[in-house]
C-alpha positions in Angstrom: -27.6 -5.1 -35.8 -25.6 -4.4 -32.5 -21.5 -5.4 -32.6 -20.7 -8.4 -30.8 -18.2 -7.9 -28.0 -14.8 -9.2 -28.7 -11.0 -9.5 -27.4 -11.0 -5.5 -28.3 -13.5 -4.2 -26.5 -12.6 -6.6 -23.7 -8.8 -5.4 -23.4 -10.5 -1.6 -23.9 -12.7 -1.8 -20.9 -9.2 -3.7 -18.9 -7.3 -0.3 -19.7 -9.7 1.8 -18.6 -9.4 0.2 -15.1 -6.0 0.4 -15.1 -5.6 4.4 -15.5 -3.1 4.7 -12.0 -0.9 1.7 -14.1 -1.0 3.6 -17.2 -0.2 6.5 -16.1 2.8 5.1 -14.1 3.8 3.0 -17.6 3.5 6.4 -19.6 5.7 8.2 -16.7 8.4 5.1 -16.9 9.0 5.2 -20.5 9.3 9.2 -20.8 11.8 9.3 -17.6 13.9 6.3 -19.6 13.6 8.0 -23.2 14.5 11.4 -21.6 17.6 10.3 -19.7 18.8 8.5 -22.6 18.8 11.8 -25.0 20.0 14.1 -21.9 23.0 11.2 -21.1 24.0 11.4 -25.2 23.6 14.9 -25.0 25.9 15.4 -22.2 28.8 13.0 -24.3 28.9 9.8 -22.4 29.2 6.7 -24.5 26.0 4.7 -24.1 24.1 6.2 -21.2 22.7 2.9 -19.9 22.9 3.9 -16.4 20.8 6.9 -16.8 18.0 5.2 -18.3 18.5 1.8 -15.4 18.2 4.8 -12.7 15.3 6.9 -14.7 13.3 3.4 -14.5 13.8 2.1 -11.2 13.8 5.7 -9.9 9.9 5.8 -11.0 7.6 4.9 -8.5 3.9 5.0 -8.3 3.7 7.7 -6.2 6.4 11.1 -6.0 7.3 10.1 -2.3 8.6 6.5 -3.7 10.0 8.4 -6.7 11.6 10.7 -4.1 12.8 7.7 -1.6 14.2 5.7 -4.8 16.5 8.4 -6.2 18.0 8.9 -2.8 18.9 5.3 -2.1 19.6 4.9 -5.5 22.4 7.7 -5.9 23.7 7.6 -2.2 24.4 3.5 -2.7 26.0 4.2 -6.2 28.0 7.1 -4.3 29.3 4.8 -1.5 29.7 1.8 -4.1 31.7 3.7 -6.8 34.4 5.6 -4.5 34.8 2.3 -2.2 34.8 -0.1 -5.4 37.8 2.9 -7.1 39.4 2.7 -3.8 39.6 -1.1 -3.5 41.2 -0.9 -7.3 43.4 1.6 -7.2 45.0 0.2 -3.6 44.0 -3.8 -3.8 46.2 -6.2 -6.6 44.0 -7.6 -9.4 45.7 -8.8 -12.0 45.4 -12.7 -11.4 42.3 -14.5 -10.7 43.7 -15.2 -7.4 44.1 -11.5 -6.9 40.7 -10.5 -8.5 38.8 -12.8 -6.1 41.0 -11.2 -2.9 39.4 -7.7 -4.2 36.1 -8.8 -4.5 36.2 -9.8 -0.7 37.0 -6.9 -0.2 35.2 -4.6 -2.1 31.9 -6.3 -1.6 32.1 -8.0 2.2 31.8 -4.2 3.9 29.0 -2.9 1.8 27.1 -6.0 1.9 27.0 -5.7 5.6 26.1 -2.0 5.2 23.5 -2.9 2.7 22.2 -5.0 5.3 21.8 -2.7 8.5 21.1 -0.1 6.0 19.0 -1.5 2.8 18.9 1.9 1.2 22.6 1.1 0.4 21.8 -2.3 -1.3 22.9 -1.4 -4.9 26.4 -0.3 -2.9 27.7 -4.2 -3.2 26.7 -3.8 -7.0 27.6 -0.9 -8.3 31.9 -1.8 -6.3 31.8 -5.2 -8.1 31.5 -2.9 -11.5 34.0 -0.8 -11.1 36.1 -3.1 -9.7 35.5 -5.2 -12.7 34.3 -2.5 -15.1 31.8 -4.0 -18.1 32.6 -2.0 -20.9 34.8 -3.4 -23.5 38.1 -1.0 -22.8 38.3 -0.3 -19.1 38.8 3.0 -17.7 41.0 4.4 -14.5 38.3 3.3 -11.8 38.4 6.6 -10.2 36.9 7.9 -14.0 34.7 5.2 -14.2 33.5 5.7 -11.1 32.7 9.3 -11.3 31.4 8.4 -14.7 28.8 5.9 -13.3 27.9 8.5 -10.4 27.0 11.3 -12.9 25.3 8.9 -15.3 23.1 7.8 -12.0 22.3 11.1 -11.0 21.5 12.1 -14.7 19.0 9.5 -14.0 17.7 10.4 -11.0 16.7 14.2 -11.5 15.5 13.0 -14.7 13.3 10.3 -12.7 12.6 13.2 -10.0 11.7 15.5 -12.3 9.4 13.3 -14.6 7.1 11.8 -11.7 6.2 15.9 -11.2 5.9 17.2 -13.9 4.4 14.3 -16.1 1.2 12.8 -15.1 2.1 12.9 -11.3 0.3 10.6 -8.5 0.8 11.7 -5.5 1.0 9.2 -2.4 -2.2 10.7 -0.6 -4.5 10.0 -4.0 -2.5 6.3 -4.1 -3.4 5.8 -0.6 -7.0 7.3 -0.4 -7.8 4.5 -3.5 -6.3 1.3 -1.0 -8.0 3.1 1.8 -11.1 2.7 -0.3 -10.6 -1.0 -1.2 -10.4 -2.4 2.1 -13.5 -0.3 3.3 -15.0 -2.4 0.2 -13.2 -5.2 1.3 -14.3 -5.1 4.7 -18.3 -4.1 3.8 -17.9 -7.7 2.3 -16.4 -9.2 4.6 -19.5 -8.5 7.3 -21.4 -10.1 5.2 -20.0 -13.5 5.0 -19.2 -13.1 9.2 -23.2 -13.0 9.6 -23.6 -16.1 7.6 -22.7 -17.9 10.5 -25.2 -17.0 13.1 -27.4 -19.4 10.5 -25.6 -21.7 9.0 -23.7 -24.7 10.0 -22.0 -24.8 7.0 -18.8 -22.7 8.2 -17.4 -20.0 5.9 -15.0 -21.3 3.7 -14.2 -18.1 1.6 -13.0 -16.0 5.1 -9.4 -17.0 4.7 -9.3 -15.4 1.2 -11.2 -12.2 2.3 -8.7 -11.9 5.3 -5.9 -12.4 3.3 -7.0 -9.9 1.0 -7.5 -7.1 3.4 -4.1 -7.4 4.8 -2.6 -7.3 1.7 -4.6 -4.1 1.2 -3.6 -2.6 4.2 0.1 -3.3 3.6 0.3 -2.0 0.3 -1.5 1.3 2.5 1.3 1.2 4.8 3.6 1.7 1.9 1.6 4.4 0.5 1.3 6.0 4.0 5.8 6.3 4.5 5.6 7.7 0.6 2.9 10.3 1.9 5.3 11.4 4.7 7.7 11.4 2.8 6.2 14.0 0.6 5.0 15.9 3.5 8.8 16.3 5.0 9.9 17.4 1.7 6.9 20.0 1.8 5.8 18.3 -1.9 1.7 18.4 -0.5 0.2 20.0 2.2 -1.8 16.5 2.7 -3.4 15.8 6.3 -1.3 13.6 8.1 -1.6 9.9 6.3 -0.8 7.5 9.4 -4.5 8.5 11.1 -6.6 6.7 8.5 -4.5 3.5 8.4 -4.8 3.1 12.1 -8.3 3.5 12.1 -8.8 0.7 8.5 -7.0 -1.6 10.9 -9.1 -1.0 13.9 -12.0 -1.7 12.0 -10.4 -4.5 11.1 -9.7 -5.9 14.6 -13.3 -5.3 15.1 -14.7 -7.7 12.6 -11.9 -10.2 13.6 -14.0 -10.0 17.0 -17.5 -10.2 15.1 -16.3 -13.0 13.4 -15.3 -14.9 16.5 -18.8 -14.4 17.7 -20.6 -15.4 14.6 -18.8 -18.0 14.2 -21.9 -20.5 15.1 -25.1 -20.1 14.8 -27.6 -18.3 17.5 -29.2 -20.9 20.0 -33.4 -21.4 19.5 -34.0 -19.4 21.9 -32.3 -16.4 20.5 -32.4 -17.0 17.2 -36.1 -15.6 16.7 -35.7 -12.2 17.7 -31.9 -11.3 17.4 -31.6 -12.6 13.9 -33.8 -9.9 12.2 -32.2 -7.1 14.1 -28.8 -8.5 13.3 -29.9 -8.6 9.8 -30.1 -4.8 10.1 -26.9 -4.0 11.6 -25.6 -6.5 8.8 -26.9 -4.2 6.2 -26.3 -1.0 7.4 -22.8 -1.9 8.2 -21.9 -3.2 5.2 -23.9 -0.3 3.4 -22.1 2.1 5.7 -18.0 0.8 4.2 -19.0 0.8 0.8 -20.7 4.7 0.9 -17.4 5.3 3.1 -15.5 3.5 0.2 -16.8 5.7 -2.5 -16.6 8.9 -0.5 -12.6 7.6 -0.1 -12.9 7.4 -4.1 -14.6 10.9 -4.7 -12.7 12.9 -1.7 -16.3 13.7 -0.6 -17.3 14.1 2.7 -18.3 10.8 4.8 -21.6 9.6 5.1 -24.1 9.8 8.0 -23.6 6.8 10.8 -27.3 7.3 12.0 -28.3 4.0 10.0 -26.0 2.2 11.7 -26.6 3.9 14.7 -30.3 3.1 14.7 -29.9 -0.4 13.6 -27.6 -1.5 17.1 -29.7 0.3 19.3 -33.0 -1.7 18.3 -30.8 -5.3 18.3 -29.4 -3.9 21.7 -33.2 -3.1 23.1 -34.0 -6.5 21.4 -31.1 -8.1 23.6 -31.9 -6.7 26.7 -36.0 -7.4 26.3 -34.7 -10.9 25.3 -32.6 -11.8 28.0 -35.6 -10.9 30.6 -37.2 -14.2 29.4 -37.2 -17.2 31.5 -36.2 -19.5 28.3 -32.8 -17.3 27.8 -31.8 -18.5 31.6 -30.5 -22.1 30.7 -28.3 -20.5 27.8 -25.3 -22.0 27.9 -22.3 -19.8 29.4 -20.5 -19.5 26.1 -23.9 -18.7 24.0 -24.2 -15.9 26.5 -20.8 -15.0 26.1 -20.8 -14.7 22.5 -23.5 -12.4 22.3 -22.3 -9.9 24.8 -18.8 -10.2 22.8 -20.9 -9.4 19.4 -22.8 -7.0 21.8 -19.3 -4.9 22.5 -17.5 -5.5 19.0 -20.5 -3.9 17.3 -20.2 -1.0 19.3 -16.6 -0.8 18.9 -17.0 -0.9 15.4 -19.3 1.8 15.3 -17.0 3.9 17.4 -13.8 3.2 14.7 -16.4 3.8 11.7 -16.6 7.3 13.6 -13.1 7.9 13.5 -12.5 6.9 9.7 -15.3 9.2 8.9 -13.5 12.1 10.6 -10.4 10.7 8.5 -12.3 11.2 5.1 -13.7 14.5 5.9 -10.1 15.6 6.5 -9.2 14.2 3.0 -12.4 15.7 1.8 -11.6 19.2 3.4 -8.3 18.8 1.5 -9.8 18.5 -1.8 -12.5 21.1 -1.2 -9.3 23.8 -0.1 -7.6 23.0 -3.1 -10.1 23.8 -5.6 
């Protein structure tokens, strides 16, 4: 008698898709239980700060670990020595007083936090030691060293922890979003052929779209975290910014299909082209999601000669087609349509080029490091 499946296995098999998130909730809790024992080690009374910083110091990746320390301690730097400064010099004994301080205190760092959004906990971290938390208030220019060594207890422990302990780096991150919207996009040719034979309209396109960009924004983050790893000579990665220009290229290229699939192919076309479009359909689509799984594997890319094959027959087909008398009274924007599908395919094909280059670099990467 076989177990029935239940809530358990269900959340096991969630888990074990989530590895990147449990890794990262793994990294989070040892950076906060580690700066909590280091700030009691060290003497300081609670050691709240350290453990904030540790947290919000631990990004997915080492180069958004690296970029949220930096803000992090500089802002509490600027904050704490301006907020002491504002206390020591500015009255705050009345309410009336206390509110004059906090205008001043706040109003310049907000309006660096603003040019400058590294500096953004700046505005916070004044208004604290201006008006410190902690049941018996310190000399501000203590507390605000106090809170600047607690902070960068914090952020080496953070720093330290997204090396040493389970570490992503940005490259893997951004290889993995690569590979969603190659899979993203291998559907999304699919639906855009549904038009040339239906009149139907694609209703689920504004959800695919939506979900590539949000794919390729969350790959524009990775791709600064990935720099910033490189500048701080943390990886040896190719340059990042190549393969996102090329996803987005290949985007623009479907936006173009799209536009010329849009309705379906006139009777006098539809006959021949259909068929051949049918095979550039499937080997593009086939095409991303083999790219998408090389992206996955940091294997090399695979062959375009499917592809390749597949727009040279619907292009012969084209041409043969368009000798025909019957293909004459075709409407100027029919025409125009396929000669726009025409070129966008071949674009396409020409970016699909590039991002395979892209993966063999990240593939030649892997292969030098083992």
């Amino acid at each position: 008698m076989q177990p029935k499946s239940g809530p358990m296995q269900a959340l096991l098999h969630s888990l074990a898709t989530r590895t990147p998130e449990l890794r990262l909730a793994v990294r989070v809790t040892t950076a906060a239980v580690l700066a909590f024992a280091l700030a009691k080690l060290l003497g300081f009374a609670h050691g709240y700060w350290a453990v904030i910083t540790a947290i919000i110091v631990m990004q997915t990746s080492v180069g958004g670990s690296l970029k949220a320390a930096v803000d992090r301690l500089l802002g509490t730097m600027a904050g704490a020595l301006y907020g002491a400064a504002v206390a020591l010099l500015v009255p705050h004994g009345t309410t009336a007083e206390l509110a004059t301080a906090m205008v001043a205190a706040i109003l310049p760092l907000a309006l660096l936090a603003a040019i400058k959004p590294g500096f953004k906990v700046a505005p916070v971290t004044a208004f604290i030691v201006l008006v410190p938390l902690s049941g018996v208030p310190a000399p501000p220019l203590t507390y605000a060293l106090e809170r600047i060594l607690e902070i960068s207890i914090g952020s080496i422990v953070g720093l330290a922890t997204a090396l040493l302990v389970l570490p992503a780096r940005a490259h893997t991150n951004l290889a993995r979003l690569a590979a969603k919207a190659a899979d993203l996009n291998a559907a999304l040719m699919v639906s855009l052929f549904e038009g040339l034979t239906s009149e139907a309209g694609r209703p689920g396109l504004r959800a695919q779209h939506a979900a590539i960009r949000k794919t390729l924004s969350q790959a524009e983050s990775a791709v600064e975290e990935a720099v910033r790893e490189r500048k701080s000579w943390l990886t040896d990665s190719p340059d990042p910014e190549p393969l996102v220009r090329s996803l987005y290229r290949l985007r623009h290229d479907l936006v173009m299909v799209g536009r010329a699939t849009a309705k379906p192919l006139p009777d006098a076309l539809a006959p021949r082209l259909l068929p051949k479009l049918a095979g550039v359909r499937d080997a593009g689509s086939n095409l991303l999601r083999a790219m998408a799984e090389a992206l996955r594997t940091r294997h090399a890319a695979p062959s375009l000669e499917r592809i390749e094959t597949a727009l040279r027959d619907y292009v012969a087909e084209m041409d043969a087609v368009w000798k025909d008398a019957a293909t004459h009274s075709l409407a100027a924007e029919d025409a125009g349509r396929i000669f726009t599908l025409r070129f966008a395919l071949d674009q396409m094909i020409q970016d699909c080029r590039d991002l395979a280059n892209r993966i063999n670099e990240l593939a030649g990467m892997k292969t030098a490091a083992t």
